[in-house]
N, CA and C of each residue as an Amber inpcrd file, in Angstrom:
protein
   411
   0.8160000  -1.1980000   0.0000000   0.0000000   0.0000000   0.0000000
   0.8570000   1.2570000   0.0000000   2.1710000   1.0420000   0.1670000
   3.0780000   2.5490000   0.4570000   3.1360000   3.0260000  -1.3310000
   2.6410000   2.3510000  -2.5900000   2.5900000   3.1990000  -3.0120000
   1.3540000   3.8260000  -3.8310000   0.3930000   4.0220000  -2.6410000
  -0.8940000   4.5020000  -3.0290000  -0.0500000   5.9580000  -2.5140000
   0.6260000   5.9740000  -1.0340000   1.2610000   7.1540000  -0.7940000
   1.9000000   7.7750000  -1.4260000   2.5730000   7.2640000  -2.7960000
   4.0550000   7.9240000  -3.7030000   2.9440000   9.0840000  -4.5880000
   4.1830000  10.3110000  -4.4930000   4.1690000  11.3660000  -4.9020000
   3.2580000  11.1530000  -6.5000000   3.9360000  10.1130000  -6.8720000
   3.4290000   9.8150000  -8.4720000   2.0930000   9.5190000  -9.0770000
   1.5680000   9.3910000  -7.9130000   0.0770000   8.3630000  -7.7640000
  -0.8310000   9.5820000  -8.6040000  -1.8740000   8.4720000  -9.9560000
  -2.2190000   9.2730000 -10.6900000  -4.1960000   8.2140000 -10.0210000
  -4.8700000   9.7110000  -9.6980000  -6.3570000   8.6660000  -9.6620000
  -7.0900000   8.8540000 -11.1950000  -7.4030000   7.7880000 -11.4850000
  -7.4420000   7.0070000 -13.0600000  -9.5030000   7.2600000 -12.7730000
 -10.1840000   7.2130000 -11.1500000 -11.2290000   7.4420000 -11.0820000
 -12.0000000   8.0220000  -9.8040000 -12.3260000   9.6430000  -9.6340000
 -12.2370000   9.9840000  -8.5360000 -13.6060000   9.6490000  -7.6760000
 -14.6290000   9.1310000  -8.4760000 -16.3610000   8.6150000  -8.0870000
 -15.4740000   7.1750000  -7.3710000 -14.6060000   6.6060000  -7.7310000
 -14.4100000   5.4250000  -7.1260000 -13.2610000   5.3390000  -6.5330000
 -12.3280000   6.1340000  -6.3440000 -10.9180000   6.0900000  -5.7800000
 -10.1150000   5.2790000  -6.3390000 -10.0650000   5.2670000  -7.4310000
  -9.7520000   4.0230000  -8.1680000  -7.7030000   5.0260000  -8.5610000
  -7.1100000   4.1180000  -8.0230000  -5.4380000   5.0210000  -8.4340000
  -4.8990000   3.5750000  -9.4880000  -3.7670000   4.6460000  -9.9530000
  -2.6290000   3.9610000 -10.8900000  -1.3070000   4.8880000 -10.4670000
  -0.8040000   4.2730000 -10.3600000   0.5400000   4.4750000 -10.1250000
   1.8070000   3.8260000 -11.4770000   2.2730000   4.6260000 -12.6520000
   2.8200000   4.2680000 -13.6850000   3.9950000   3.5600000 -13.1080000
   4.7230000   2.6890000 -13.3870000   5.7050000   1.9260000 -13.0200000
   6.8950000   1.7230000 -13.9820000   6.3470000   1.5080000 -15.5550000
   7.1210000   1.7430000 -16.4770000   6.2400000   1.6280000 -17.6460000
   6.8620000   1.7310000 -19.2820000   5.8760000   1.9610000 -19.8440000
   4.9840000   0.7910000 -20.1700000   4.9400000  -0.4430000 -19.6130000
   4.0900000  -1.7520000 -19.5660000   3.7390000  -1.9180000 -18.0730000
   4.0310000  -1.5700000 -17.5930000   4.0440000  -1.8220000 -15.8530000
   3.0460000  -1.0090000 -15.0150000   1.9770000  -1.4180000 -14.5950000
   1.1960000  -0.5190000 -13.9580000   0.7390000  -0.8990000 -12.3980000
   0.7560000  -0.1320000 -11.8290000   0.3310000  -0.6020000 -10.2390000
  -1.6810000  -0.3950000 -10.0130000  -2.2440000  -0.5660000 -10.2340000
  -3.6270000  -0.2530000  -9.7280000  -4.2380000  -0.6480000  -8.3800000
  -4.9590000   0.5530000  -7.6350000  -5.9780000  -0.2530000  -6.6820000
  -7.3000000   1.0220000  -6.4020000  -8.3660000  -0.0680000  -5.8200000
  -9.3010000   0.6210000  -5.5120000 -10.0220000   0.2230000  -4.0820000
 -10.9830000   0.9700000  -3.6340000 -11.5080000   0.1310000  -2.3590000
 -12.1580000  -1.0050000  -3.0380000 -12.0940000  -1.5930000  -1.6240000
 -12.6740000  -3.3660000  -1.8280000 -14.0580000  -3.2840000  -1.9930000
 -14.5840000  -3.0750000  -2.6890000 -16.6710000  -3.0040000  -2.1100000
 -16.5360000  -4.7770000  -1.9900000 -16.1770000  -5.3810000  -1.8820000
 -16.4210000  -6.8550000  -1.4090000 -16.3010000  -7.2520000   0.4610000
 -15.4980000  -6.1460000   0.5190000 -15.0450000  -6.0280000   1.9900000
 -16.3110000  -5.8440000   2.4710000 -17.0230000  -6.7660000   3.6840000
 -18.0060000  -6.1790000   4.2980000 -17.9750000  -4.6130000   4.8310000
 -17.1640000  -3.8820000   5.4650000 -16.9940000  -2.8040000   6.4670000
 -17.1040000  -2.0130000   5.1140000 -17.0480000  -2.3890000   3.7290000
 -17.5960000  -1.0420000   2.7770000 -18.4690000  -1.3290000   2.1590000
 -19.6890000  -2.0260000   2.3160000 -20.5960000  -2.7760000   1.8350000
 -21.9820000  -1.4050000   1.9750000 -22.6270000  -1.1730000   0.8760000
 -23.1700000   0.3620000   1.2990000 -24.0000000   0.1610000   2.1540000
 -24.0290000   1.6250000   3.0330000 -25.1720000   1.4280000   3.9160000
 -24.5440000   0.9340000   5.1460000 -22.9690000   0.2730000   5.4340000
 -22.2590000  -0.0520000   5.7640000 -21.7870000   0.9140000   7.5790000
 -22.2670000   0.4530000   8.6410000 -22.0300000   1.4230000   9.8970000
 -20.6010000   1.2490000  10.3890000 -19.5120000   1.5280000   9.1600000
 -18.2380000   1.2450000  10.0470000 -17.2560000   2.9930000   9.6140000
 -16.2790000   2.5150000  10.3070000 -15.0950000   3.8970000  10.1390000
 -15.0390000   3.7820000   8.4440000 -14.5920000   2.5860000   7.9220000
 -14.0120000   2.3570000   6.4650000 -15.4700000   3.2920000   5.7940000
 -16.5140000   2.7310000   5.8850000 -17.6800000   3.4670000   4.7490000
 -17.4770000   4.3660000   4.5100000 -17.4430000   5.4370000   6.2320000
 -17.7390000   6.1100000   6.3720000 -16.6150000   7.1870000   6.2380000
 -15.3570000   6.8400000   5.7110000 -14.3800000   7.6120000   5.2670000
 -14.3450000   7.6370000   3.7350000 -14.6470000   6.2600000   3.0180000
 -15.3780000   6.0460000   1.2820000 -16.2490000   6.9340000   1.2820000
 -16.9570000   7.3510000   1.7400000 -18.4790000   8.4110000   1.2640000
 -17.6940000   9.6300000   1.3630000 -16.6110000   9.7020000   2.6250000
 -16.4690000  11.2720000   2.9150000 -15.7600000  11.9470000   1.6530000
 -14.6800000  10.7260000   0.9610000 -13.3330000  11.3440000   0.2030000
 -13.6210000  10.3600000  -1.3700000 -14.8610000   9.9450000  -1.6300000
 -15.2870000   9.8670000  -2.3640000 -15.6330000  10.9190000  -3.9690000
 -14.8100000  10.9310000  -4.5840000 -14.6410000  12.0710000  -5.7100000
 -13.7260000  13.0400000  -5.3320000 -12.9430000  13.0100000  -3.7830000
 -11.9350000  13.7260000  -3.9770000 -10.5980000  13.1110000  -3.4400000
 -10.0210000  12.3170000  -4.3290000  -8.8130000  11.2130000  -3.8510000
  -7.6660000  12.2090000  -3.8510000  -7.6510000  13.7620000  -3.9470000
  -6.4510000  14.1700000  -3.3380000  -6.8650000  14.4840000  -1.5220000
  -7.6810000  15.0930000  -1.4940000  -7.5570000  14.5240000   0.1850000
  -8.0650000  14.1600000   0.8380000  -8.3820000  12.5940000   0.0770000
  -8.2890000  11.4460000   0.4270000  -6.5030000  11.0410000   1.1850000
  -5.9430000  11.9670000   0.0450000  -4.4300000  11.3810000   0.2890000
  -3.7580000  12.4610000   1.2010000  -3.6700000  13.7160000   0.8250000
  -3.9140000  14.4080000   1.8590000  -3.8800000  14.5550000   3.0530000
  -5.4160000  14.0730000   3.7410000  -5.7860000  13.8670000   4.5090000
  -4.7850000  12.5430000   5.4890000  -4.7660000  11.4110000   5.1980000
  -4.2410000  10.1120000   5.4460000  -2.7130000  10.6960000   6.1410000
  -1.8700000  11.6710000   5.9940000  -0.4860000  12.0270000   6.1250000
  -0.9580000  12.8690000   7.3850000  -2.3680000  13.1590000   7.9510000
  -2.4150000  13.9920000   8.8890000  -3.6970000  13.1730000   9.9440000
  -4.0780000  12.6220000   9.7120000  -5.3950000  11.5490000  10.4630000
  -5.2970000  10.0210000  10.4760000  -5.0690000   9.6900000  11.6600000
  -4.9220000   8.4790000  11.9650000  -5.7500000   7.4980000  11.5510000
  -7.0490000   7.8110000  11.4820000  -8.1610000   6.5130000  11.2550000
  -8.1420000   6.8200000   9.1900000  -7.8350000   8.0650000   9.0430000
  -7.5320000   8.3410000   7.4130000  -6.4050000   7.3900000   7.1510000
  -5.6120000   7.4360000   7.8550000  -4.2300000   6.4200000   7.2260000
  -4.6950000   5.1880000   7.3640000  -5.1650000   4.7920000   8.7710000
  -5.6100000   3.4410000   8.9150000  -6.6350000   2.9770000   7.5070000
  -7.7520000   3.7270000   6.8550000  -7.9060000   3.3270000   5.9550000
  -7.3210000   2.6900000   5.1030000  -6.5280000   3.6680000   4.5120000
  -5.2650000   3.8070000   3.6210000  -4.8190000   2.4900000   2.8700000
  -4.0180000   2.2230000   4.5920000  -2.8800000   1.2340000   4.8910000
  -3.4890000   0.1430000   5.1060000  -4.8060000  -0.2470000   5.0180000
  -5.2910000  -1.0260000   5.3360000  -5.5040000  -1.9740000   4.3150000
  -5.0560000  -3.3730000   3.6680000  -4.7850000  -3.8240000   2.5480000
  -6.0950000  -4.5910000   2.1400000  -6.5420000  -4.9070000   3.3660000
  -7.9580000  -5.9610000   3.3300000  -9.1850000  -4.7530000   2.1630000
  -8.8050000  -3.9660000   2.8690000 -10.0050000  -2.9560000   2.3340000
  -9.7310000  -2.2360000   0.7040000  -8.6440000  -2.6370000   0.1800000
  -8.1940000  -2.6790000  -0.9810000  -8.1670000  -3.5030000  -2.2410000
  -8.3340000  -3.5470000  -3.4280000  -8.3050000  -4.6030000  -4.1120000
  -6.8640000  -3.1970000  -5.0510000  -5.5060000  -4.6800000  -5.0930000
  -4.4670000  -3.8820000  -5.5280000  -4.0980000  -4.6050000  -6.5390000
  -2.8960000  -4.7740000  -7.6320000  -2.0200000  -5.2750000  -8.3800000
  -1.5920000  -4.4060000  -9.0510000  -0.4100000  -5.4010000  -9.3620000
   0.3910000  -4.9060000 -10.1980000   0.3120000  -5.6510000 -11.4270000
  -0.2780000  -4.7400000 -13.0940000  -0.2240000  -5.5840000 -13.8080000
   0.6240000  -4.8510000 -15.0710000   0.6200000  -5.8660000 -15.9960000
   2.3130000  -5.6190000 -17.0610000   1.3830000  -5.8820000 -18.1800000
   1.4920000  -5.6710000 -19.3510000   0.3040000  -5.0690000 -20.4230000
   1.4270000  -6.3590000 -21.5670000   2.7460000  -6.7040000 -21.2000000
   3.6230000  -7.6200000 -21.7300000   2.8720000  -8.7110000 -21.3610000
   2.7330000  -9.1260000 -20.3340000   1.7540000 -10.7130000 -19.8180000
   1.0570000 -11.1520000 -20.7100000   0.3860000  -9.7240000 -21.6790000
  -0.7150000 -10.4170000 -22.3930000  -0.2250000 -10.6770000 -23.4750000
  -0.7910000 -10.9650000 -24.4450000  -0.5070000 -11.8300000 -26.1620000
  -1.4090000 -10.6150000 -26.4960000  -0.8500000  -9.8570000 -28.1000000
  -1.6940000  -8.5940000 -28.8210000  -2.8130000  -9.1020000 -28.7730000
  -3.3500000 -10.7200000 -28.9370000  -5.0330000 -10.5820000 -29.3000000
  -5.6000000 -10.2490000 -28.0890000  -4.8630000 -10.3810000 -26.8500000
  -5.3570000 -10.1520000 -25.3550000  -5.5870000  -9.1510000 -25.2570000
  -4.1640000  -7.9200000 -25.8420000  -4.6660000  -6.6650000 -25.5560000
  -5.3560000  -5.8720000 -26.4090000  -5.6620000  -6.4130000 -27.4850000
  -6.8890000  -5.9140000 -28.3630000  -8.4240000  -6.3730000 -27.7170000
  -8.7840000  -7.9330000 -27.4250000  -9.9570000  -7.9090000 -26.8700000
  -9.9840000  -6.7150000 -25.3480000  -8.7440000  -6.6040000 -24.4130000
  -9.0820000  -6.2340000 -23.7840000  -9.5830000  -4.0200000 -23.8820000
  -8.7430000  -3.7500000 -25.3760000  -9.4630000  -2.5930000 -25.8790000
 -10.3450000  -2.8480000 -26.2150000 -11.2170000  -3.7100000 -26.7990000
 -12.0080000  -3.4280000 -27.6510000 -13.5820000  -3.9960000 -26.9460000
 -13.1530000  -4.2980000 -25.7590000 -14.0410000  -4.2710000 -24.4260000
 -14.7130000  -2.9200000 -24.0400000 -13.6660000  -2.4350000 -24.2390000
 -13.9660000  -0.5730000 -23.7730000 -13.8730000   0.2250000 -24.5310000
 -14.4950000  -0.1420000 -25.9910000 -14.3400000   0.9170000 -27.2560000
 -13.2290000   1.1600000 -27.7120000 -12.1560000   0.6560000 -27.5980000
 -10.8380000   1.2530000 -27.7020000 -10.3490000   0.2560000 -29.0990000
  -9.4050000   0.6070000 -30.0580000  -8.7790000   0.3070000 -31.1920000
  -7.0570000   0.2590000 -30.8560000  -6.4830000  -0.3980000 -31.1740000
  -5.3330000  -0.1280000 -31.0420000  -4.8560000   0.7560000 -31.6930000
  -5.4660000   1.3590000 -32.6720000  -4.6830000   2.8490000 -33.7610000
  -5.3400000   4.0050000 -32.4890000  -6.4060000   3.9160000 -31.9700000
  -6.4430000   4.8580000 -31.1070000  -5.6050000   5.5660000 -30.6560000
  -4.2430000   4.8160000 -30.0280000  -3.3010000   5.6570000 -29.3000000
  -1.9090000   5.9800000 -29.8380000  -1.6440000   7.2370000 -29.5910000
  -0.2580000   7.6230000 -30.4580000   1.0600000   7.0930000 -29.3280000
   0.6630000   6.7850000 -27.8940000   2.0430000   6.4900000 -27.0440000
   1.8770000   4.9660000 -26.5850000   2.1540000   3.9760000 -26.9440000
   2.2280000   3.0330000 -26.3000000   1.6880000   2.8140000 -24.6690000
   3.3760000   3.6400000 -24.0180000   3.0020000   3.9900000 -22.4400000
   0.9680000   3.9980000 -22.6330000   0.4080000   4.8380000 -23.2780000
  -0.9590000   5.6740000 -22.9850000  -1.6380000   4.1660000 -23.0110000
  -1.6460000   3.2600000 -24.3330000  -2.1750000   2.2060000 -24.8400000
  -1.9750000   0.8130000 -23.5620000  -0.9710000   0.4590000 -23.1550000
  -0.7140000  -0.0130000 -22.1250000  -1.4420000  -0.1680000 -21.1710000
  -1.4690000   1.6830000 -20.4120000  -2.5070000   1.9420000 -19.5430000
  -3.6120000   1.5620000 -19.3210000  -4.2360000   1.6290000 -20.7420000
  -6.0070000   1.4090000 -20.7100000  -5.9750000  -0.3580000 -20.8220000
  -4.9470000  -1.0100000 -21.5450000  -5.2890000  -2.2490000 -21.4160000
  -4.8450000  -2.9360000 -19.2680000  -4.0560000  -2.5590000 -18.9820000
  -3.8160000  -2.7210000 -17.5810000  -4.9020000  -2.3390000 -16.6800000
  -5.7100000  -0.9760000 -17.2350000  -6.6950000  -0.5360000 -16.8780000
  -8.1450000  -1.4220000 -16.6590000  -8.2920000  -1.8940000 -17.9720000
  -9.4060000  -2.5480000 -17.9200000  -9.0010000  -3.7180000 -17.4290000
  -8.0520000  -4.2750000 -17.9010000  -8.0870000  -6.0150000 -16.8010000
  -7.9370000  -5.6880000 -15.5280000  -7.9920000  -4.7390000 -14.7930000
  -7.9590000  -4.7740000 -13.4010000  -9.6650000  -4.7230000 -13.0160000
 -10.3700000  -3.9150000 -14.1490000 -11.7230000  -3.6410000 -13.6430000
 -12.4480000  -4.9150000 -14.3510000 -12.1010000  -5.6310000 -15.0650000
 -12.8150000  -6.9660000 -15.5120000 -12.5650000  -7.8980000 -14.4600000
 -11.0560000  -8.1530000 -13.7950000 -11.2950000  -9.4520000 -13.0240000
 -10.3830000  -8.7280000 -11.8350000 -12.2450000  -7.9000000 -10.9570000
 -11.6480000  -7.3440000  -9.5170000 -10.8430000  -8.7280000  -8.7960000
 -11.5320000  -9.7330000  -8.7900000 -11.1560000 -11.1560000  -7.8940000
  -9.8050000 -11.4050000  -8.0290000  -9.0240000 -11.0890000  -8.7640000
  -7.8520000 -11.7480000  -9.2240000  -7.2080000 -10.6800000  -8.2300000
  -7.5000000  -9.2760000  -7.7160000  -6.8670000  -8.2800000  -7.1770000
  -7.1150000  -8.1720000  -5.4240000  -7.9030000  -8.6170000  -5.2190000
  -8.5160000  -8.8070000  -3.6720000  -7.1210000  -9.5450000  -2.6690000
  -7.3160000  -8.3880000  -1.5010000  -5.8840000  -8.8300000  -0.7340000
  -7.2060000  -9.4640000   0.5760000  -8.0670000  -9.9810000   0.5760000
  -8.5210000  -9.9360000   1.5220000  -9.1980000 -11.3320000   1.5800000
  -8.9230000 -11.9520000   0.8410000  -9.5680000 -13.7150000   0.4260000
  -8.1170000 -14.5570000   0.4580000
């Protein structure tokens, strides 16, 4: 989780807290909260919800915040309540990372930077198979 904290950390979705952290130009770090985690389950009477609703659409202080509030960091740092990986856009075979553009409208002529093209395929396999990312099973 220390590098949801790094300076570099880009949020990819601020309705969901959803971060990426670039790693290299195939290499991507992603995580988001766990909604599988009971304690963020909506409607949910715990500290975790109830810090998701607060910093919900605003993941800078979300982050912010966490460097100055204890039960904010405890979120944070808290891995159960995270679904994280690290995924490499190389793992896949081109037809992989074409179905996995073309899942989400995307073409491979779409993008002029690789790095950019990468992204969205790392992107979407993290949001197709949350299960594979869950630190908490």
């Amino acid at each position: 989780m220390n590098h949801l904290l790094n300076p570099a950390i880009e949020c990819t979705d601020p309705d969901q807290l959803q971060f990426c952290l670039h790693l290299s130009d195939t290499e991507f770090w992603y995580c988001e909260p766990n909604h599988y985690h009971t304690d963020l389950f909506p409607g949910a009477d715990t500290p975790a919800r109830r810090i998701y609703d607060k910093y919900r659409g605003y993941p800078d202080k979300l982050l912010q915040d966490a460097r100055q509030d204890t039960e904010v960091m405890a979120f944070v740092t808290d891995r159960r309540l995270w679904i994280t990986g690290t995924i490499d856009a190389a793992d896949f075979s081109r037809e992989e990372q074409e179905a996995l553009l073309k899942d989400y409208g995307y073409a491979w002529e779409n993008f002029t930077s690789d790095a950019d093209r990468n992204q969205i395929i790392c992107e979407n396999h993290f949001e197709q198979y949350p299960h594979d990312y869950r630190d908490d099973i």
